[in-house]
C-alpha positions in Angstrom: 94.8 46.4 56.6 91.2 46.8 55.8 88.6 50.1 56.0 87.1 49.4 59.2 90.9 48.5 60.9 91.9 52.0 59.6 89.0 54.0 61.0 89.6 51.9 64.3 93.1 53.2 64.1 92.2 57.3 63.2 89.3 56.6 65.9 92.6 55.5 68.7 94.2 58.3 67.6 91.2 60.5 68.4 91.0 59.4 71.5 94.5 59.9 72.5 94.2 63.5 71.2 90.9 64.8 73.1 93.1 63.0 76.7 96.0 65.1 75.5 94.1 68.3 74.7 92.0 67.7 78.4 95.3 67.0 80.1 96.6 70.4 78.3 93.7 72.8 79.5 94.4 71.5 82.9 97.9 72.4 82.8 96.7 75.9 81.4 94.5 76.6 84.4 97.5 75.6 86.6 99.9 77.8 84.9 97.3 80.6 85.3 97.3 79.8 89.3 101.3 80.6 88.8 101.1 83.7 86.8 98.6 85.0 89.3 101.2 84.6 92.1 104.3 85.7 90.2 102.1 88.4 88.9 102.7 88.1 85.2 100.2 88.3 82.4 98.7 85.4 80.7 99.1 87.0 76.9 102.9 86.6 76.3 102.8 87.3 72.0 106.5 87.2 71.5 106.6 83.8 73.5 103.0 82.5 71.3 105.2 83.2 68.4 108.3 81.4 68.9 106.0 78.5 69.8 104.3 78.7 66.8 107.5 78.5 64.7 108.8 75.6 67.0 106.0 73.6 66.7 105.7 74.0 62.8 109.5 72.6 62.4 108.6 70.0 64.2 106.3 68.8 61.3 108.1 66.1 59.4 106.0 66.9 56.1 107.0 70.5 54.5 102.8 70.5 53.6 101.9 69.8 56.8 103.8 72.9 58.7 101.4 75.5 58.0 98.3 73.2 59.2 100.3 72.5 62.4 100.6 75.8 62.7 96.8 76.4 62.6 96.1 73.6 64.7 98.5 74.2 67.5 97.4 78.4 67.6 93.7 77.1 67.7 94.9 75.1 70.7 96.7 77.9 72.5 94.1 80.0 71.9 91.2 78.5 73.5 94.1 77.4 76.4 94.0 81.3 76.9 90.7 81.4 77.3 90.7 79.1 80.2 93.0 80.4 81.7 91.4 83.9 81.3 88.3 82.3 83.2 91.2 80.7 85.7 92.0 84.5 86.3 88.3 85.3 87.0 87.4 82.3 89.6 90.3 83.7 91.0 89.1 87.5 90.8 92.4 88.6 89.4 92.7 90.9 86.7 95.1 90.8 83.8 96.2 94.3 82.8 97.2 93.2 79.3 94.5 91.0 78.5 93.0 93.8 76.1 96.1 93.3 73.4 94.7 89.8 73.7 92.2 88.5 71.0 91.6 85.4 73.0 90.5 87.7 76.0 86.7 87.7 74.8 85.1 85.6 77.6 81.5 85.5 76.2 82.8 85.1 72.6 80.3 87.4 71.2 81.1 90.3 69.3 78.6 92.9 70.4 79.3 95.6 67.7 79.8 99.6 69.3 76.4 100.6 68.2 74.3 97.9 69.5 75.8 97.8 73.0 74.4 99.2 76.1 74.6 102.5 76.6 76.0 102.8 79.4 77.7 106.1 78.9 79.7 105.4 82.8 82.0 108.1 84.3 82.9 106.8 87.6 81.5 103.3 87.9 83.4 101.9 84.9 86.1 99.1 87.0 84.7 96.1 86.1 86.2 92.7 84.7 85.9 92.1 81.0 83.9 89.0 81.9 81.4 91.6 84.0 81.1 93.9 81.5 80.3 91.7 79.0 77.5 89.5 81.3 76.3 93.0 82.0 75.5 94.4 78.3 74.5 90.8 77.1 71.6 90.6 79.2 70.9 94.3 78.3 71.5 93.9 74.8 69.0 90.8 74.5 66.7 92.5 76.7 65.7 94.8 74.1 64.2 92.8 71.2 65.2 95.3 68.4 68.7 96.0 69.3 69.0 92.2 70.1 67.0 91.1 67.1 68.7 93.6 64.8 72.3 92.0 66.6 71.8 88.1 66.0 69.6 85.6 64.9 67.5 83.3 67.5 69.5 80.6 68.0 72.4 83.0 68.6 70.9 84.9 70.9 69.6 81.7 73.0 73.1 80.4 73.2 74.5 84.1 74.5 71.7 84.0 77.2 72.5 80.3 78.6 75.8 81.6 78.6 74.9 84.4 80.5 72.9 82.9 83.1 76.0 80.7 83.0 78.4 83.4 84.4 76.0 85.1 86.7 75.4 81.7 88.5 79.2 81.2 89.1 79.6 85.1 90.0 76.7 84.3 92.3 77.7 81.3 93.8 81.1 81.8 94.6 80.0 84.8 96.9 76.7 83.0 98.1 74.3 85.5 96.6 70.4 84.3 96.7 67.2 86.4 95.4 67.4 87.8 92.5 70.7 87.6 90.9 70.8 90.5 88.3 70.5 92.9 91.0 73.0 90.9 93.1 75.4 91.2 90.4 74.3 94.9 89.3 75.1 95.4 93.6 78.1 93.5 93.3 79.7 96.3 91.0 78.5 99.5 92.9 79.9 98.1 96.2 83.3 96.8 94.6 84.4 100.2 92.5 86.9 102.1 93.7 86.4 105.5 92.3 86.8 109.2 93.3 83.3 108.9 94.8 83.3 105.7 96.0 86.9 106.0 98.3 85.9 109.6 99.3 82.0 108.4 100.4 83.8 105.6 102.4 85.9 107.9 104.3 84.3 111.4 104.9 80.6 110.2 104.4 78.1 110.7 101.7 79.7 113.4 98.9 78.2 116.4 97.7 79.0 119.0 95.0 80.3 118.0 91.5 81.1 114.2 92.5 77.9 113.4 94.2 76.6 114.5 90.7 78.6 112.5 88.3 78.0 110.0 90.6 74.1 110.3 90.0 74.3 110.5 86.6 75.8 106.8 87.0 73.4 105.6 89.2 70.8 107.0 86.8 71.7 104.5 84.2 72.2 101.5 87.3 68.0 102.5 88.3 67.4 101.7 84.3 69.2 98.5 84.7 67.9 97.4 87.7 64.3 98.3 86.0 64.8 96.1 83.3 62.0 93.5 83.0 63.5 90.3 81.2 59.9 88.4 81.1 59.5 89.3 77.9 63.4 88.2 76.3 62.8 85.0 78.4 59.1 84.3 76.8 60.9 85.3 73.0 63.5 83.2 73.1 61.7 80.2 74.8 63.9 80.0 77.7 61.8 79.4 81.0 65.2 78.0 82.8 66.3 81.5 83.4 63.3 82.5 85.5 65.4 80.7 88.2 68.0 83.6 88.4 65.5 86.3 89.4 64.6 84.0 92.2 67.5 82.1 93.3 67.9 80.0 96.6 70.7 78.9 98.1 71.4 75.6 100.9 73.1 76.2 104.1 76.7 76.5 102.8 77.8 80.0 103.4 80.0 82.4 100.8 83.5 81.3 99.4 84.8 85.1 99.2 82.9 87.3 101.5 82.2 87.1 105.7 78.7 86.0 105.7 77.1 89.2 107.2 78.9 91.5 104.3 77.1 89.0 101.7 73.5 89.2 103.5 73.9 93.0 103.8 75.1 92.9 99.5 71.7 91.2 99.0 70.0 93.0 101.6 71.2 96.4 99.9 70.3 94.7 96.3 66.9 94.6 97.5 66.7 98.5 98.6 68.1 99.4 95.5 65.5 97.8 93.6 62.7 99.7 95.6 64.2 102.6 95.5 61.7 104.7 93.4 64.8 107.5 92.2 68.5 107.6 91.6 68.9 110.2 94.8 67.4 107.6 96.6 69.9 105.0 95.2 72.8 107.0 95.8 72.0 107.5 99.7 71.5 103.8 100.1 74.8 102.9 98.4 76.6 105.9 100.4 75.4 104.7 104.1 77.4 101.1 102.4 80.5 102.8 101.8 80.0 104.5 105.6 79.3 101.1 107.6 81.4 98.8 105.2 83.7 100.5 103.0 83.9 100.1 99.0 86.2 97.4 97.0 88.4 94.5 98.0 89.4 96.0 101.6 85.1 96.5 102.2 84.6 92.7 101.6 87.4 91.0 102.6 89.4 90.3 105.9 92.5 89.3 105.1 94.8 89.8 102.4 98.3 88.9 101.0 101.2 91.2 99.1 101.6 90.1 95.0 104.5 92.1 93.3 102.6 92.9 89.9 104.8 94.1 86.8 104.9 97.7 87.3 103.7 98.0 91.0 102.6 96.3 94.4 99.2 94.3 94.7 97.4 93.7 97.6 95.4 90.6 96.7 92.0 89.1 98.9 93.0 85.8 100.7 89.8 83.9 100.0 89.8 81.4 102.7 91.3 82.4 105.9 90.5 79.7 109.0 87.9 80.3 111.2 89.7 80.0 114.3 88.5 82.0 117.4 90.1 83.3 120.8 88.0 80.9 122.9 89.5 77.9 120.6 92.6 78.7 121.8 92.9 76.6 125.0 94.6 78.5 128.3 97.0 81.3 127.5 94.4 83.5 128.9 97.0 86.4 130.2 98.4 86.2 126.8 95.2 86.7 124.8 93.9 89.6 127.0 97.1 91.4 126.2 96.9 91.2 122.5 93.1 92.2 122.6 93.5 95.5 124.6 95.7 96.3 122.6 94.4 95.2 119.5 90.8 97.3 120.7 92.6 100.2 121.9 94.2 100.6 117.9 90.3 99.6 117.2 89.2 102.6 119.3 92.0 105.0 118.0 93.8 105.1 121.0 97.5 104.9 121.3 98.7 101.1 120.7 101.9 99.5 119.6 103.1 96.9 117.3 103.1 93.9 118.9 106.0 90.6 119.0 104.1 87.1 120.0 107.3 85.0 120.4 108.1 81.3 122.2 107.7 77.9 121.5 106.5 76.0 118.5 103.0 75.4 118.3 101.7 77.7 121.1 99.0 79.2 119.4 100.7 82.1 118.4 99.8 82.6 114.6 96.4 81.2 115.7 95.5 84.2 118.1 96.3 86.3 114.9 93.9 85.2 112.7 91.1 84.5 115.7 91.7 88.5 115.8 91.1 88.8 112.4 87.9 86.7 112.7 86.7 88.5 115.9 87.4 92.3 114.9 86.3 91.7 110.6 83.1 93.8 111.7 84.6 96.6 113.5 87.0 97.4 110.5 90.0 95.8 110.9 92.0 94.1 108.0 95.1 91.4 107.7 97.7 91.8 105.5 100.5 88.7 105.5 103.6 89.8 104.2 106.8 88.1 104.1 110.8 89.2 104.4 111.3 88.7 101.0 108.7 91.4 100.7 109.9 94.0 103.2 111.4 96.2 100.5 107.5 96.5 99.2 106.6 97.6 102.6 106.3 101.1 102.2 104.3 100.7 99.2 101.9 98.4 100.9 101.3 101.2 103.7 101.0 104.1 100.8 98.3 102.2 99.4 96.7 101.6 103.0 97.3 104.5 104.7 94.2 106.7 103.5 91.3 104.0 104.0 88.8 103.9 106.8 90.3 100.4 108.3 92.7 99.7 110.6 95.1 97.8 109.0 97.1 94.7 111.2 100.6 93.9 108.8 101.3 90.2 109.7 104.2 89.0 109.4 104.4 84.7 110.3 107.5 83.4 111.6 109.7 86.0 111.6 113.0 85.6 112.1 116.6 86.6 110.2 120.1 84.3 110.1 123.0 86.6 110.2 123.6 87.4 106.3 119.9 88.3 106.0 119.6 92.5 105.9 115.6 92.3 105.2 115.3 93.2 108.8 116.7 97.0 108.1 114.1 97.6 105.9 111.0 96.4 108.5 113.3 98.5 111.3 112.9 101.9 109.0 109.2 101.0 108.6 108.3 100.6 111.9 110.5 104.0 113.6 113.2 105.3 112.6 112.1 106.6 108.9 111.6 110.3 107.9 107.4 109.0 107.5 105.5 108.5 109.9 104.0 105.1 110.0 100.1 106.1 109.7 97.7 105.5 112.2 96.0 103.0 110.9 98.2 100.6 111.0 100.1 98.6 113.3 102.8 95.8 112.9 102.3 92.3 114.3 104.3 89.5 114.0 105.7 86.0 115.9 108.5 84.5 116.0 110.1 81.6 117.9 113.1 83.6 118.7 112.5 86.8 121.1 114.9 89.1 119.5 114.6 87.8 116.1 117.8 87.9 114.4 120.2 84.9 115.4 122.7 86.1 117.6 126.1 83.7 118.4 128.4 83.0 121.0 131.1 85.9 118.9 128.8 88.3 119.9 128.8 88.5 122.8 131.8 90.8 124.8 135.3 89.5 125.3 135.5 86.8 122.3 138.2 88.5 119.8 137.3 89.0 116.3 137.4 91.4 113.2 134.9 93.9 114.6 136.3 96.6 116.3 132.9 97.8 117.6 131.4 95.0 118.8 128.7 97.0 121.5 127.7 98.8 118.2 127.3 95.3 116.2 125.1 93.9 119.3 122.8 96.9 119.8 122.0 96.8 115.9 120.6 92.8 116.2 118.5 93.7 119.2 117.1 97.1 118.3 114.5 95.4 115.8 113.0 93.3 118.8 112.9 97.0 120.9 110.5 98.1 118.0 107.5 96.1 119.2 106.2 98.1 122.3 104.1 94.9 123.4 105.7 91.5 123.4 103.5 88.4 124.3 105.5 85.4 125.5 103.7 81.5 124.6 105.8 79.3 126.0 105.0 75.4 125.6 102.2 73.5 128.2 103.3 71.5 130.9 102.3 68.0 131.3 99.3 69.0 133.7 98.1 71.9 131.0 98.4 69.8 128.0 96.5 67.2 129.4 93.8 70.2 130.1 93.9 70.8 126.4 94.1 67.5 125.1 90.5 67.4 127.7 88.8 70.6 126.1 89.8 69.8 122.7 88.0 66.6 122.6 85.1 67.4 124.8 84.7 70.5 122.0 84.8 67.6 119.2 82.3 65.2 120.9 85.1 62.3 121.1 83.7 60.0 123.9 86.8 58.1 125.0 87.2 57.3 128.9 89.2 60.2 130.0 92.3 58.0 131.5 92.4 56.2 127.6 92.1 59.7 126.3 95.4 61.2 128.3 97.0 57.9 128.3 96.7 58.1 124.2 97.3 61.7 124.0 101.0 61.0 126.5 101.6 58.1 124.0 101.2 60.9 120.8 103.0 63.5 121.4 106.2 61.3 122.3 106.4 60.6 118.6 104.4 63.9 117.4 106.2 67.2 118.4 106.5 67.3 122.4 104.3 69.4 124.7 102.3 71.9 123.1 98.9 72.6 121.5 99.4 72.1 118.1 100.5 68.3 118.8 96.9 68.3 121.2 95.2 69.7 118.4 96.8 67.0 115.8 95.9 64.0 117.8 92.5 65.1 118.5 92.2 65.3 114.9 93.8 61.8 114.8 91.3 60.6 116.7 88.4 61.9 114.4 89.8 59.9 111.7 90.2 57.4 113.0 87.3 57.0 115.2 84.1 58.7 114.7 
């Protein structure tokens, strides 16, 4: 075998190594999807280390172990790193990320020193990746401390990188103008802190905590002051004028309602006229009033993570934009779930509330159209499921001291006879020593009306082990008494699912002769599910694909 056959070969094996190392930072960012749900950390050491030793005896040459060793920790290293920026898109945060040396995001080691001084007391909860886009573009807006820091090249590379993370922070909410102050905005109106929480609920602060929380915004004014023409003309990088004027198409925000993002952009404007802190401080206070402070101000709908050590209430970042007037008939139905959903709005008495009957009624629909249609008023979503009932009373500890009125959803509920979850949600709900706060209410559907499967033993007369069978009976149906309002969707009949079948498509702009249309829509849901509106919906959508 010649030279150039032997290169050809180490060049194959080249190949097949840069596939296998994509393939393996692919996996990486799917096991951080995992860990985010099971709530574990992405650093496991003990686990790193017993796969470094594995891996090294797996080297047939004894000279070749230690190099293995080396390659294979490079490897898992940088597969940390993606999956720390997994962790970010995802806006989770990894508690033990700081005994991690692969945690760095930016990669640059800004020494104590030469890094902003930022000297924060109460606006200090921000991601590592924040932090460190934050006192880059501070550091290498000062020429001396950044000069002093790295050399030119350096410095250009940190600022692409930059710009690089405040575009993605940017986009994924939809921010436009000038992105340093949408950023800088983006961490005053997601802190929860001792001002922050307090401003949200009782209005703007006074006394010791309005003052620590000046002394803050004193150092956010500098920042927002900063004037980067002069880093961008040193370091001959005219690309990043774009971020201090950026424009964005039609497509709205990933992660916030679009409203909440105008008004983040909107405020990142005052903030930068603002000619004091004081002034600063009021604008960002009359924010907490109107929209409240952290996840619960910018999000509408949320889900229940059990972390290590406690319970998370994590953002749901797409939630379906379904609304009342998409649901087709059940009229009676809807009005009863919106009085009493505005009465709970208006703080008047209202009660947790059962939408139960047939499959594919629109029932979980007309929960998230509610979510959609009351966002701006301040109410909030959380979807919890039975597995999670014993986290219940955490959830509500967490909840019950914000300015929102909070909706618990629970999807499909329902409980076979050896499942117990249900005594849990039952002590929740009434019948516990606390009082269920109130700001929040329990809603949930089911196809069954009293929720826990009942069977023909129960009922009085058939003999069996239990002695007190009255007693056995009243405990299945006393969760179902819980909900003071219970909404009944039973299927359509032919005559009303032709009517939706109608709506659905006129709403769509499919142009089919109306006896095709119904005769097509008859032949459907013979094969598709029966009578009902999720089979209308699912033929209409059919006929999209297939048609337009």
């Amino acid at each position: 075998m010649n030279l150039n056959e032997l290169r050809e070969n180490i060049d194959d094996i080249d190949r097949q190594l840069i596939n296998l190392f994509e393939d393996r930072m692919k996996v990486s960012e799917q096991i951080a999807e995992c860990k985010v749900g099971m709530g574990k950390s992405v650093f496991d050491k003990q686990r790193e280390l017993d796969k470094l030793r594995s891996v090294k005896e797996l080297a047939a040459a004894d000279e070749n172990r230690e190099a293995v060793g080396d390659f294979f920790g490079k490897i898992m290293e940088i597969s940390r790193k993606r999956q720390y920026e997994k962790l970010s898109e995802l806006n989770a945060v990894d508690e033990a990320a700081a005994a991690d040396p692969a945690a760095e995001y930016m990669g640059f080691d800004i020494e104590g020193e030469k890094a902003a001084d930022n000297e924060l007391i109460l606006f200090r909860n921000v991601t590592n990746r924040q932090m460190e886009l934050r006192d880059g573009l501070i550091l290498l807006a000062n020429a001396d401390e950044a000069n002093g820091t790295f050399d030119i090249n350096t410095q250009r590379e940190m600022a692409h990188l930059c710009m690089n993370v405040l575009v993605d922070e940017s986009a994924r909410r939809g921010f436009y103008g000038n992105l340093w102050h949408a950023f800088l905005t983006l961490l005053l109106v997601s802190d929860e802190n001792a001002y922050s929480l307090a401003t949200e609920i009782r209005g703007e602060m006074g006394g010791s905590l309005r003052e620590l929380a000046l002394h803050d915004m004193k150092r956010f004014k500098a920042w927002f002051e900063i004037d980067f023409s002069e880093m961008i003309k040193r370091l001959n990088i005219p690309e990043l004028e774009i971020m201090f004027d950026y424009r964005v198409g039609e497509t709205g925000s990933r992660m916030y309602n679009t409203r909440v993002r105008d008004r983040i952009c909107e405020l990142a404007e005052t903030l930068a006229s603002c000619q004091s802190a004081d002034d600063m401080l009021k604008e960002l206070a009359s924010f907490y009033g109107q929209y409240g402070v952290g996840k619960f101000g910018l999000h509408k709908a949320f889900r229940v993570r059990h972390g290590d050590s406690e319970v998370d209430i994590e953002p749901i970042r797409n939630i379906r934009h379904v609304h009342l007037d998409d649901l087709v008939g059940y009229e009676i139905a809807k009005k009863k779930l919106v009085e009493n959903t505005e009465a709970f709005l208006a703080g008047k008495k209202a009660n947790n509330c059962l939408l139960y009957g047939d499959a594919g009624t629109g029932k979980s629909s007309c929960i998230k159209a509610i979510a959609n249609e009351y966002f701006d008023k301040g109410l909030r979503i959380i979807e919890i499921y039975k597995h999670q009932f014993k986290d219940l009373n955490d959830v509500i500890s967490q909840i019950k001291g914000r300015n929102y009125k909070f909706i618990i959803y629970m999807d499909d509920l329902s409980f076979e006879e050896f499942e117990t979850e249900y005594k849990y949600l039952k002590a929740v709900i009434e019948g516990g020593l606390e009082k269920k706060p109130e700001n929040v209410l329990i809603y949930a559907t089911s196809n069954r009306r009293h929720l826990i499967k009942e069977s023909f033993k129960d009922k009085p007369g058939i003999l069996d082990e239990d002695l007190h069978k009255n007693d056995t009976v009243q405990e299945k149906l006393s969760l179902a008494s819980r909900f003071g309002v219970t909404i009944y969707f039973g299927s359509p009949d032919r005559k009303e699912f032709n009517e939706i079948v109608r709506v659905l498509a006129k709403r769509e702009g499919i142009n089919l002769n109306e006896d095709e249309l119904i005769a097509e829509a008859q032949k459907w849901e013979m094969s598709h599910g029966g009578l009902s509106g999720r089979t209308a919906q699912q033929f209409v959508d059919y006929l999209l694909g297939t048609t337009m």
